[in-house]
C-alpha positions in Angstrom: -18.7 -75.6 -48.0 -19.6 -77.8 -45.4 -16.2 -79.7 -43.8 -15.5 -83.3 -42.6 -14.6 -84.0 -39.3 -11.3 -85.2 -40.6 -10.6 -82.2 -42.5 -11.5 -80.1 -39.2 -9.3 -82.1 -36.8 -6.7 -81.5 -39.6 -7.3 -77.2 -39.8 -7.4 -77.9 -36.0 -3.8 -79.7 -35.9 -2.1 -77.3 -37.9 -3.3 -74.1 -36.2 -2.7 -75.5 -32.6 1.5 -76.7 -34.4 1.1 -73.1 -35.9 0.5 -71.0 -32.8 2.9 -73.4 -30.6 5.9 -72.5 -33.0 4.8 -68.8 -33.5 4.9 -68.7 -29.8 7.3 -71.1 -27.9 10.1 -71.4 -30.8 11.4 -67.5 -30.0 11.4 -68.3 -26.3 13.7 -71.9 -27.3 15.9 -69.4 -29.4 16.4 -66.6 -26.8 17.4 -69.7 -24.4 20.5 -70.2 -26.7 19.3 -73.8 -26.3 17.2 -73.9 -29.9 16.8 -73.0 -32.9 18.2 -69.3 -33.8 17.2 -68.0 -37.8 19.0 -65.4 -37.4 22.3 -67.1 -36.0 22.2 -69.7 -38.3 21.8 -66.7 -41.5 25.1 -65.5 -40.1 26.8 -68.4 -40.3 25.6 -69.1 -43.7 27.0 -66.0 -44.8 30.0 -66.3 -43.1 30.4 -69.7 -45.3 29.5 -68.6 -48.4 32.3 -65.5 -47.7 35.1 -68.0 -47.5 34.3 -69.7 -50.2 36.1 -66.6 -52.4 34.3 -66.6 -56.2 32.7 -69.9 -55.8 30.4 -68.2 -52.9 28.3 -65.8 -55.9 27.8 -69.4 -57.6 26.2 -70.7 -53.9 24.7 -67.6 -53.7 22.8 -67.5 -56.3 21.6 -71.4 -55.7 20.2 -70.8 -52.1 18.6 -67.0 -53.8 16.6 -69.1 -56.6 16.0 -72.1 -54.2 14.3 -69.4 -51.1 12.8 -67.5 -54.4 11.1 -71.0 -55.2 9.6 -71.6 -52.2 8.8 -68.4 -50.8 11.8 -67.2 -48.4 11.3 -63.3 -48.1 14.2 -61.9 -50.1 14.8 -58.6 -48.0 16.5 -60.7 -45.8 18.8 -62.2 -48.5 19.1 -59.3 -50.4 20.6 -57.6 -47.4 23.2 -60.9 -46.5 24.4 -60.3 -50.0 25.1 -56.9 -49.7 26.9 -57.6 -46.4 29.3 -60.7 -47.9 29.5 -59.1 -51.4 29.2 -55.3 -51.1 26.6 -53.2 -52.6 27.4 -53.6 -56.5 27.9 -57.0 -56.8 25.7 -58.3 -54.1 22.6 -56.1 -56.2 23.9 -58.1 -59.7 24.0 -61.2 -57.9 20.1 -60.7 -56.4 19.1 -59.4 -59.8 20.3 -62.7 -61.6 19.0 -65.0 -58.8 15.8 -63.4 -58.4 15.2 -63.7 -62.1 16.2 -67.2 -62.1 14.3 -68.1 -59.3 11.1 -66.2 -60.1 11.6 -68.1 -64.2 11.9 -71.2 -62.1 8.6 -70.6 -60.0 6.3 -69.7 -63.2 7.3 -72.5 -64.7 6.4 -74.9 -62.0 3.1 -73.4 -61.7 2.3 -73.3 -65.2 3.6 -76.8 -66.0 4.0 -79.2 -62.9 1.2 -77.7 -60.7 -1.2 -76.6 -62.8 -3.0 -79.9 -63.0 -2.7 -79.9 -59.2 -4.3 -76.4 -58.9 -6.8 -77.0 -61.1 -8.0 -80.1 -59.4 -8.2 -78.0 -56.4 -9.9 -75.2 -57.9 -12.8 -77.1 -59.8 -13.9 -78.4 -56.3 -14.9 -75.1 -55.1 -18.3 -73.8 -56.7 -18.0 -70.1 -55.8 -14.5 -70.4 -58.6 -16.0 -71.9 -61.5 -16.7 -68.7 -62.9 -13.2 -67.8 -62.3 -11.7 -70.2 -63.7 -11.9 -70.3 -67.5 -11.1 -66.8 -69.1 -14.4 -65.2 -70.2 -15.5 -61.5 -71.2 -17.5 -61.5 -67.9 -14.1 -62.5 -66.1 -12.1 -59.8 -68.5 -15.2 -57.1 -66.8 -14.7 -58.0 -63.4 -11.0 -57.1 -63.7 -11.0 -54.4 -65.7 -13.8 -52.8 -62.8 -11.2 -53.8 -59.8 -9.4 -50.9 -58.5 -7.0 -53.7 -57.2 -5.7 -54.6 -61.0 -3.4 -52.3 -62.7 -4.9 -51.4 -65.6 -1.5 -51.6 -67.4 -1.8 -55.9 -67.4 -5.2 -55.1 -69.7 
């Protein structure tokens, strides 16, 4: 696949914005001067504790929004424990994970699919990947990397 100068000043952009934030933005936090994830988790939890039995309701909202678009949910799945205590705090992950996960299959299969599979039919090496065959069903059922229990 041979790439366009734009398109390599554009991989260039975003690994130089990439490896400043990876790098500068702990040093800004640890300053007390920035940004602070994990300060700013606390007081998000703190928030949603005062807000008594409408907090589960918020809860669940900001667990199927980060589920959505890819927030690791160890960390939430922990905060809830902390506001909500083991039991309910593991109901109300279970319900928003479900939700949110629901949600994200259903954006993939019917708002970006057209999306994906514009993106897809521009690189060659896929097109054999891309419409279900027998030779497709093959190649997965030989990959040690497939559980054989999705056959």
């Amino acid at each position: 696949m041979i790439v366009g100068d734009g398109q390599r000043l554009k991989f260039v952009l975003i690994g130089v914005v990439t490896f400043w934030v990876m790098t500068a933005a702990p040093a800004w936090a640890a300053d007390g001067g920035g940004f602070n994830p994990q300060q700013l988790l606390r007081e998000v939890l703190e928030a949603i504790k005062g807000l008594g039995s409408g907090g589960a309701i918020t809860f669940i909202g900001i667990y199927i929004l980060a589920t959505v678009a890819f927030f690791p949910g160890s960390i939430l799945t922990l905060g809830a424990g902390f506001v909500f205590g083991v039991v309910q705090g593991s109901i109300l992950v279970f319900i928003g994970a479900t939700i949110g996960a629901t949600l994200a299959f259903l954006l993939g299969r019917y708002v970006a699919r057209g999306w994906v599979a514009e993106k897809l039919q521009a690189i060659p090496n896929l097109q054999p990947w891309i419409e279900p065959s027998v030779a497709q069903a093959s190649r997965l059922s030989c990959s040690p990397a497939y559980p054989r229990s999705f056959c």
